[in-house]
C-alpha positions as CSV (number, residue, x, y, z in Angstrom):
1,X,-2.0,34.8,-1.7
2,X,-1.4,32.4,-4.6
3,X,-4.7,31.0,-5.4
4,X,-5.8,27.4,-6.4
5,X,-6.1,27.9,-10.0
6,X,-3.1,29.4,-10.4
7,X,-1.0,26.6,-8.5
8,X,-2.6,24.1,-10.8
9,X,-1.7,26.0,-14.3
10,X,1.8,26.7,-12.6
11,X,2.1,22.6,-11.8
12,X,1.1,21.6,-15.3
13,X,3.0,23.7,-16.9
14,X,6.2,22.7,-15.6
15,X,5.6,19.0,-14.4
16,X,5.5,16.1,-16.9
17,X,1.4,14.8,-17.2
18,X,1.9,12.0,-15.7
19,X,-0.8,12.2,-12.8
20,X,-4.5,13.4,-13.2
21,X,-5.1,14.6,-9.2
22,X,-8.6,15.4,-8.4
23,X,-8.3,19.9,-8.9
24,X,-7.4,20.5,-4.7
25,X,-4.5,22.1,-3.7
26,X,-3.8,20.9,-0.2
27,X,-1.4,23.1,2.3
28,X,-1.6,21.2,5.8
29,X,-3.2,18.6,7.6
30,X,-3.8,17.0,11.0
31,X,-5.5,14.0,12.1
32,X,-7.7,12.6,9.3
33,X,-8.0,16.5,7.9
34,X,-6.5,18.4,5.0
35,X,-6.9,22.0,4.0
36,X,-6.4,23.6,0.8
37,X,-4.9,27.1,-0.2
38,X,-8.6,28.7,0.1
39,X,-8.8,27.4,3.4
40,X,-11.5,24.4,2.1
41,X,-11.4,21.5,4.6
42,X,-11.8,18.1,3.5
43,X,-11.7,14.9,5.1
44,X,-8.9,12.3,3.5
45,X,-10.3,9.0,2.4
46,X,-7.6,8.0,1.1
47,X,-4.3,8.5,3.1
48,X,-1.8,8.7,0.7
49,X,-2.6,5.0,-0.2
50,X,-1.8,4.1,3.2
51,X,1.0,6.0,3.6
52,X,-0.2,8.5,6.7
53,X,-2.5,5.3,8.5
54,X,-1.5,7.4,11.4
55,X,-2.7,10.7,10.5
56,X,-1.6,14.0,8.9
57,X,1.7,15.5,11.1
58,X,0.9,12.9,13.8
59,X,3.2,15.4,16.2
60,X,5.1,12.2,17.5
61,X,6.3,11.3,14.6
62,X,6.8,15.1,14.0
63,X,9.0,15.4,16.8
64,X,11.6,12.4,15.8
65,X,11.7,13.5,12.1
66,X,12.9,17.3,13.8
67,X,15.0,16.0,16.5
68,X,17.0,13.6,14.1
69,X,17.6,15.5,11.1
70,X,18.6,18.4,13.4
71,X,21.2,16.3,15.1
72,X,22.8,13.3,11.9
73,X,20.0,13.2,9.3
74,X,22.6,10.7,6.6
75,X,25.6,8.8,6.9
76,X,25.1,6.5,4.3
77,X,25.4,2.7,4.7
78,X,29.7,3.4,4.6
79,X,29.2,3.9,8.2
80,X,26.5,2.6,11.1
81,X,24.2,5.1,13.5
82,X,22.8,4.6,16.3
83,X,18.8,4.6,14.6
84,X,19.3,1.7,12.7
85,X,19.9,-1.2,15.4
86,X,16.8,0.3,17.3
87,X,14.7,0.2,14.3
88,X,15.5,-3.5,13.4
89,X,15.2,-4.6,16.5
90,X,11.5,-3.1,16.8
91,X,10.0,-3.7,13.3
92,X,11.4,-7.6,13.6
93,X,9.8,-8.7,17.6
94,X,6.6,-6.7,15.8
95,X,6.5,-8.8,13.0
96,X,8.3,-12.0,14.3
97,X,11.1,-12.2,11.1
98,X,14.5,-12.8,12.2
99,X,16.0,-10.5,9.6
100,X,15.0,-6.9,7.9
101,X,16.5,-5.1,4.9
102,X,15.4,-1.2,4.3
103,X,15.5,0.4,1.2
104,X,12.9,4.0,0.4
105,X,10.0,3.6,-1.6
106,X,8.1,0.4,-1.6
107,X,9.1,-0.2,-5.5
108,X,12.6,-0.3,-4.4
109,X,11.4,-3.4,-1.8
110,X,9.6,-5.4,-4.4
111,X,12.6,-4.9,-6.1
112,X,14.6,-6.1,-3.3
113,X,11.9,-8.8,-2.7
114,X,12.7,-10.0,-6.7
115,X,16.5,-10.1,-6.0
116,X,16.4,-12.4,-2.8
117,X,14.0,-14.6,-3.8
118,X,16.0,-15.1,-7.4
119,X,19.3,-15.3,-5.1
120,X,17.8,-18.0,-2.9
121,X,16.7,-20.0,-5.8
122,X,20.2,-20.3,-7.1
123,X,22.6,-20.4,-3.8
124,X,19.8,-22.6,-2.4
125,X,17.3,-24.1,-3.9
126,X,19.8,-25.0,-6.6
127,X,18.1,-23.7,-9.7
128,X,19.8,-23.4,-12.9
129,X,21.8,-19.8,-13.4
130,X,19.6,-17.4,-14.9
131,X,16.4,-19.7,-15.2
132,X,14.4,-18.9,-12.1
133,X,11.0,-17.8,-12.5
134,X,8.4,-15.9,-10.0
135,X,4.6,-16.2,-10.6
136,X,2.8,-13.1,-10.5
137,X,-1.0,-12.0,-10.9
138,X,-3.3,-10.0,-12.8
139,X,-4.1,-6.7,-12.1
140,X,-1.2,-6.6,-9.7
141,X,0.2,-3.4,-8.8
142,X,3.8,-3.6,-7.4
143,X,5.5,-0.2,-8.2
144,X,7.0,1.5,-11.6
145,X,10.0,0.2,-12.4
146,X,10.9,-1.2,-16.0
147,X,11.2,-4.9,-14.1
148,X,8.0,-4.5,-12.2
149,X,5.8,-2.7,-15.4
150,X,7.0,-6.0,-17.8
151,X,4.8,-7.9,-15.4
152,X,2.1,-5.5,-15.5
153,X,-1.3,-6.7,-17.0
154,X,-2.4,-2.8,-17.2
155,X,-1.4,-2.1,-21.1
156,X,-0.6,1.6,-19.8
157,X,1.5,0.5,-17.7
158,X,4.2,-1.5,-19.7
159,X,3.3,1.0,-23.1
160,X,6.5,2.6,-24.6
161,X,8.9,0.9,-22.1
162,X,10.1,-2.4,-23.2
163,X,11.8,-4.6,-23.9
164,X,11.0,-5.9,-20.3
165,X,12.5,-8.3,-18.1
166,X,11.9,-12.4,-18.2
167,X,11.5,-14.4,-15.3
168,X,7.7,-13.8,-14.5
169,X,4.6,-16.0,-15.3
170,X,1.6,-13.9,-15.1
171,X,-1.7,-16.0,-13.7
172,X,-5.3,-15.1,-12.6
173,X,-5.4,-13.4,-9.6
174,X,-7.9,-15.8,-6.8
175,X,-7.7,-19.3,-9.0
176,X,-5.4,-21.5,-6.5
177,X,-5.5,-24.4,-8.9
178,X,-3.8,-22.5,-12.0
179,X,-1.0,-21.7,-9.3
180,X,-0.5,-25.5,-8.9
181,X,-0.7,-26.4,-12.6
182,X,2.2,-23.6,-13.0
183,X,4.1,-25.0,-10.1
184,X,4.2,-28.3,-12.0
185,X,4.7,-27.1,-15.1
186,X,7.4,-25.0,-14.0
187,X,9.6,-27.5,-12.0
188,X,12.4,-27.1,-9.9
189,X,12.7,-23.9,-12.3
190,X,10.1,-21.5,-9.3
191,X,11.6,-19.5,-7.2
192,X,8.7,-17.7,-5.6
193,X,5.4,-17.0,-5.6
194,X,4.7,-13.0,-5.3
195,X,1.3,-11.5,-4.4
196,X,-0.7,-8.8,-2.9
197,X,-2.9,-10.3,0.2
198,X,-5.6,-7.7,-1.1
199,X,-5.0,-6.1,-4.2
200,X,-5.5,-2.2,-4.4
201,X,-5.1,-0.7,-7.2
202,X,-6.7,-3.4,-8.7
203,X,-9.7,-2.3,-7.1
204,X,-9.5,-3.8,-3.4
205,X,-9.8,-7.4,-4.6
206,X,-10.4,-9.5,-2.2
207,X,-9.6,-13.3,-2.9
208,X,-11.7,-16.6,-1.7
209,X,-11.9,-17.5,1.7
210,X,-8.5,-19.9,1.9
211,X,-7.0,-18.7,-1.2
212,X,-3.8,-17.5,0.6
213,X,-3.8,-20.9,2.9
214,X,-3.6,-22.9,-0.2
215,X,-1.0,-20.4,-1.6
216,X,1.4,-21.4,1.1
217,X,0.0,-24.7,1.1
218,X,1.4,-25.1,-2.6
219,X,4.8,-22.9,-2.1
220,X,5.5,-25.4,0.5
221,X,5.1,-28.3,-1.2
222,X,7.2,-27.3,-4.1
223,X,9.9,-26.1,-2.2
224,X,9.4,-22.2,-3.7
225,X,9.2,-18.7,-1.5
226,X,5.8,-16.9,-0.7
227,X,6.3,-13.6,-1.5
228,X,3.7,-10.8,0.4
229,X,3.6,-7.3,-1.3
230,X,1.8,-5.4,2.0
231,X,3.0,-2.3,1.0
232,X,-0.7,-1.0,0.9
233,X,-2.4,-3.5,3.0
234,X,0.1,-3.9,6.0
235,X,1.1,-2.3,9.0
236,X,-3.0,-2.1,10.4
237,X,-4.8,-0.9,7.1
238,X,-6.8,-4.2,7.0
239,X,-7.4,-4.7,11.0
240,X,-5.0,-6.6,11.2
241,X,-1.1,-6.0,11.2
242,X,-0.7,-7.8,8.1
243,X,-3.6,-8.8,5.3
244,X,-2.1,-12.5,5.4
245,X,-3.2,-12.5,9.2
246,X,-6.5,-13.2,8.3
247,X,-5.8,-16.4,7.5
248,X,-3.6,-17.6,10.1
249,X,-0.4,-18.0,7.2
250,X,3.2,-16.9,7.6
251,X,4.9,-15.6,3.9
252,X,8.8,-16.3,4.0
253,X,9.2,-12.7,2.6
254,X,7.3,-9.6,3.6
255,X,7.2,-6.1,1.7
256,X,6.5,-2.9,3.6
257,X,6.2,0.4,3.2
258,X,4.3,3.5,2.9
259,X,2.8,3.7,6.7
260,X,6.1,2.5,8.0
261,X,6.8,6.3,7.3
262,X,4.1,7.9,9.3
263,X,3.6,10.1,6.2
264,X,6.9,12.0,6.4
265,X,9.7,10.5,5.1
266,X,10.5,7.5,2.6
267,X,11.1,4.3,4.8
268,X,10.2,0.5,3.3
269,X,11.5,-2.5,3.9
270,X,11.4,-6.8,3.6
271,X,11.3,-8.8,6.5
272,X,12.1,-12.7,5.9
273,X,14.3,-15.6,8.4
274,X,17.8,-16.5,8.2
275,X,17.5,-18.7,5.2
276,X,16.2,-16.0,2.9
277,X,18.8,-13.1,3.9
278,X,21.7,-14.9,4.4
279,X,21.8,-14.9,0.4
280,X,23.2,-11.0,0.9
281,X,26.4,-10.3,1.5
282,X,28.1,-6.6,1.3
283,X,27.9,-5.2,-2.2
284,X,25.4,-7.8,-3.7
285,X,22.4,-4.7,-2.8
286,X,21.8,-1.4,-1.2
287,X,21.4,2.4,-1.2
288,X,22.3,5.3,0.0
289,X,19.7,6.8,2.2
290,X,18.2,3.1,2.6
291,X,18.6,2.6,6.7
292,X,19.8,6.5,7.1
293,X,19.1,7.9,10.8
294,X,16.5,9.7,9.9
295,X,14.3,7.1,8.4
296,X,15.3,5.0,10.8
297,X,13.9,7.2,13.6
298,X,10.5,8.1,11.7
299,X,10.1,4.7,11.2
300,X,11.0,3.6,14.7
301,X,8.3,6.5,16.3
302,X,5.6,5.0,13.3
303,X,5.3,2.4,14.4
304,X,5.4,2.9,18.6
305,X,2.4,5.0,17.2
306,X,0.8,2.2,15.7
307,X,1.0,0.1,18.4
308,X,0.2,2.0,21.7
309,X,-2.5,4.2,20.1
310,X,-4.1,0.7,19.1
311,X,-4.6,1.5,15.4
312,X,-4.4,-1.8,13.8
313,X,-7.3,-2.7,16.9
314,X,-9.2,0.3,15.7
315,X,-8.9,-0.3,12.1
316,X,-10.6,-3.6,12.5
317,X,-13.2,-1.8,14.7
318,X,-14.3,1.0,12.5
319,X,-13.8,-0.9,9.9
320,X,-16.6,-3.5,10.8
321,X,-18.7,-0.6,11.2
322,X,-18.1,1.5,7.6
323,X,-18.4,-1.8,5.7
324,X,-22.0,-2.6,7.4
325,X,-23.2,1.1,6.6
326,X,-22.1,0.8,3.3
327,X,-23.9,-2.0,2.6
328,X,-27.2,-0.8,3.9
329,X,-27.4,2.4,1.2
330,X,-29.7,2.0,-1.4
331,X,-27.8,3.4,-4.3
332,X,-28.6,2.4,-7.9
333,X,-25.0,2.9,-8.7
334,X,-23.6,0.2,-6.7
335,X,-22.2,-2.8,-8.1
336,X,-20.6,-4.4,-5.3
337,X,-19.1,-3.7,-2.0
338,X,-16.1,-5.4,-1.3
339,X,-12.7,-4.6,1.3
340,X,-11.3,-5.8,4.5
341,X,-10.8,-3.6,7.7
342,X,-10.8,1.0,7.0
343,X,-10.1,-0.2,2.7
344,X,-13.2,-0.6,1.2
345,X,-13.9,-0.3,-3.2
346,X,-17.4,0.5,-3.8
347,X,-17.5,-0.7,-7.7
348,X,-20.0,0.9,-9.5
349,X,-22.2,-0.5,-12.0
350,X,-20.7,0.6,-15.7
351,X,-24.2,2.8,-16.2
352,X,-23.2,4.6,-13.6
353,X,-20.5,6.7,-15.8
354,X,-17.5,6.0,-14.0
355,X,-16.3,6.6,-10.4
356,X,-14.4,9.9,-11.3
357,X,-17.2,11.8,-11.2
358,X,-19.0,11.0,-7.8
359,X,-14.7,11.4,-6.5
360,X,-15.6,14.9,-8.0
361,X,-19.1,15.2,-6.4
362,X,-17.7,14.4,-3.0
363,X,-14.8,16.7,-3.5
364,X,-16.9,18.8,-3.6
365,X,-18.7,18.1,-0.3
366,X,-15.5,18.3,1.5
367,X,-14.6,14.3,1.6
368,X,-11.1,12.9,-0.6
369,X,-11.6,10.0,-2.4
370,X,-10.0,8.2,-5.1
371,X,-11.2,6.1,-8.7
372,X,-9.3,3.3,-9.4
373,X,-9.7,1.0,-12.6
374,X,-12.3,3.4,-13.6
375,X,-15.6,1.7,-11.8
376,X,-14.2,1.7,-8.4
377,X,-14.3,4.3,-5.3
378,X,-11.9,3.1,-2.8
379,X,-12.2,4.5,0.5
380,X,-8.8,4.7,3.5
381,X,-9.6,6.9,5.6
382,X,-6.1,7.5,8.5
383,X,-7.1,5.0,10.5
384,X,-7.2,7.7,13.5
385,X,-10.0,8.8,12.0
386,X,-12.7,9.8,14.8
387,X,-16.3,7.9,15.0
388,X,-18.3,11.2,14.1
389,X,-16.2,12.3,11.0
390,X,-16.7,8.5,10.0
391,X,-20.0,8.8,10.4
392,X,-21.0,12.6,8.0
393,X,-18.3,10.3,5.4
394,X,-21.1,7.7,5.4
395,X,-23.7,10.5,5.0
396,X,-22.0,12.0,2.4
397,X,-21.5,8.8,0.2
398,X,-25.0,7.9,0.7
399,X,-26.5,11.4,-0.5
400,X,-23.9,11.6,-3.4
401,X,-24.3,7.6,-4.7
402,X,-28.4,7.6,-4.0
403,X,-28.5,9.7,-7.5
404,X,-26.9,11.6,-10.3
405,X,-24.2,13.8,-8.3
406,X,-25.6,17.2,-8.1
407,X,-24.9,20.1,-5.8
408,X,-23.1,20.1,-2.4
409,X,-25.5,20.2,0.7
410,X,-23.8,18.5,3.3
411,X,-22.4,20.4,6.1
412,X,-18.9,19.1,7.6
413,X,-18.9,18.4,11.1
414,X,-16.4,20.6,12.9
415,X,-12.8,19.2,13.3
């Protein structure tokens, strides 16, 4: 058998650097639980970024990815199949937007997201050709395409890949009152407003209490379109379907993704009215596999699952419970705990020698997790994760943040 370390030389030999994974190797999963070539278990707390909310190989989703590629897995959008219909039907009386428009990855939606919202500013809000403008937000994280990196505030990011593309004011991310002072200043000349509800990359920001009330508040009042990226924070992640639930707002456009696949297969998507789709007509935007059977019917069995195994119910649930735990530990490392629902960032104070190496430490221990922005541990677990395994996680992070990381001693609880 091919071992670990020879996978990894293999893979970075051959593959461009552009990724710096924690050193596992992972061959199969179920439930909330990976295993590597060696046979190591480890419990995810991370889920792909969101993008297996309903656990590794959930075999319902399973069986609809098998069935349908066995029988019409692509048509392309030359021709219709009987998924597609289903699948709008579902994900819009879900969600309660009149409209949807797949695509694959949830880059290609903000994409999508960028060409309807500069569409409806010209067929109907009446801005000038070529002068609409979209505010935008520190430390956002959107996707990696040259259009989405040139509104990047990470200098990594957007380094090497200009010249970028105009059309975006970038603003500070939580500050309602700079978004009104660019409103004005901007004029007729906004078309939307885009934002992440939560931002995760950026470290699982959460913004004021009413900031997002006020957002739609504002893009009301000066006649522009709310954009909400939930690629990350939608579809139950949060404990509630969407992130902007939590404050009682409806966005004209939503972005979707990642657990819209179930984990297997590329589906994402923007939901919006009438008003804001009717801008398309055929050949102003597609793709090839966007709305293909297959996806169609992984999506369609994702989200039954999320819905009648109550996920998005449990998610606010568990949630409660990890985020008191977590606030109880005495750790001398912790800066700040911060997240909504089963996303939590534990930031760590800059003494504390970054959050890499405690990832490493609990790797170690047999629990995934993830750094972002260098002083944050995020934690999303599959939000089928059981009570118990939640509960050795929380024993874990306690015994790795209470000091320097040092060896593994924690035994994992049998899955």
């Amino acid at each position: 058998m091919t071992n670990a370390k020879d996978l990894i030389t293999r893979e970075d030999h051959f593959g461009a650097h552009n990724y710096h994974p924690l050193d596992v190797v992972l061959t199969r999963g179920k439930g909330a639980w990976v295993w590597d070539v060696e046979d190591n278990k480890y419990l995810d707390f991370l889920a792909a970024y969101s993008a297996v909310n309903q656990g590794h190989c959930h075999p319902r989703i399973l069986e609809a990815l098998v069935e349908q590629s066995r029988r019409l897995a692509l048509t392309s959008r030359a021709f219709r199949n009987d998924q597609l219909g289903t699948f709008y039907q579902k994900l819009c009386e879900l969600t309660g937007f009149t409209r949807t428009l797949p695509m694959n990855t949830g880059a290609e939606a903000v994409e999508t997201a960028i060409k309807a919202a500069r569409k409806w500013a010209y067929k109907v809000k009446g801005v000038e050709k070529d002068r609409a403008k979209i505010l935008v937000f520190e430390n956002n994280f959107h996707g990696r395409t040259t259009t989405i990196v040139g509104f990047s505030s990470e200098d990594q990011y957007r380094d090497g890949f200009g010249p970028f593309t105009p059309g975006f004011e970038l603003l500070p991310y939580g500050d309602a009152v700079v978004v009104e002072q660019a409103l004005i200043a901007g004029g007729d000349d906004v078309a939307a407003i885009l934002i992440e509800p939560i931002q995760g990359e950026g470290g699982i920001i959460v913004p004021p209490d009413g900031y997002l009330t006020r957002l739609r508040e504002l893009s009301t009042e000066h006649n522009c379109l709310l954009i909400m990226d939930e690629i990350q924070s939608g579809l139950g992640r949060t404990g509630k379907l969407f992130a902007y639930e939590h404050e009682g707002i409806r966005p004209d456009i939503v972005i979707i993704g990642k657990a819209l696949s179930g984990g297997f297969y590329p589906v994402s998507a923007i939901l919006a009215d009438d008003e804001v789709m009717d801008v398309f007509h055929p050949g102003d935007h597609g793709s090839t596999y966007g709305g293909n059977p297959t996806a169609a019917a992984v999506a369609t069995a994702a989200l039954d699952v999320l819905v009648e195994e109550n996920l998005v119910e449990r998610s606010a649930r568990l949630g409660e419970y990890l985020m008191e735990k977590l606030r109880a530990l005495e750790s001398p490392h912790i800066r700040e705990i911060r997240g909504k629902g089963l996303w939590v960032g534990i930031e760590l104070h800059p003494k504390a020698g970054g959050a890499r190496r405690f990832c490493e430490e609990l790797r170690e221990r047999g629990l995934l997790c993830k750094e972002t922005h260098d002083h944050v541990i995020r934690l999303a677990p599959p939000l089928v994760i059981e009570e118990e395994d939640l509960d050795w996680a929380l024993q874990t992070l306690g015994q790795v943040l209470s000091s320097s990381p040092v060896a593994a001693t924690t035994s994992q609880p049998v899955a």
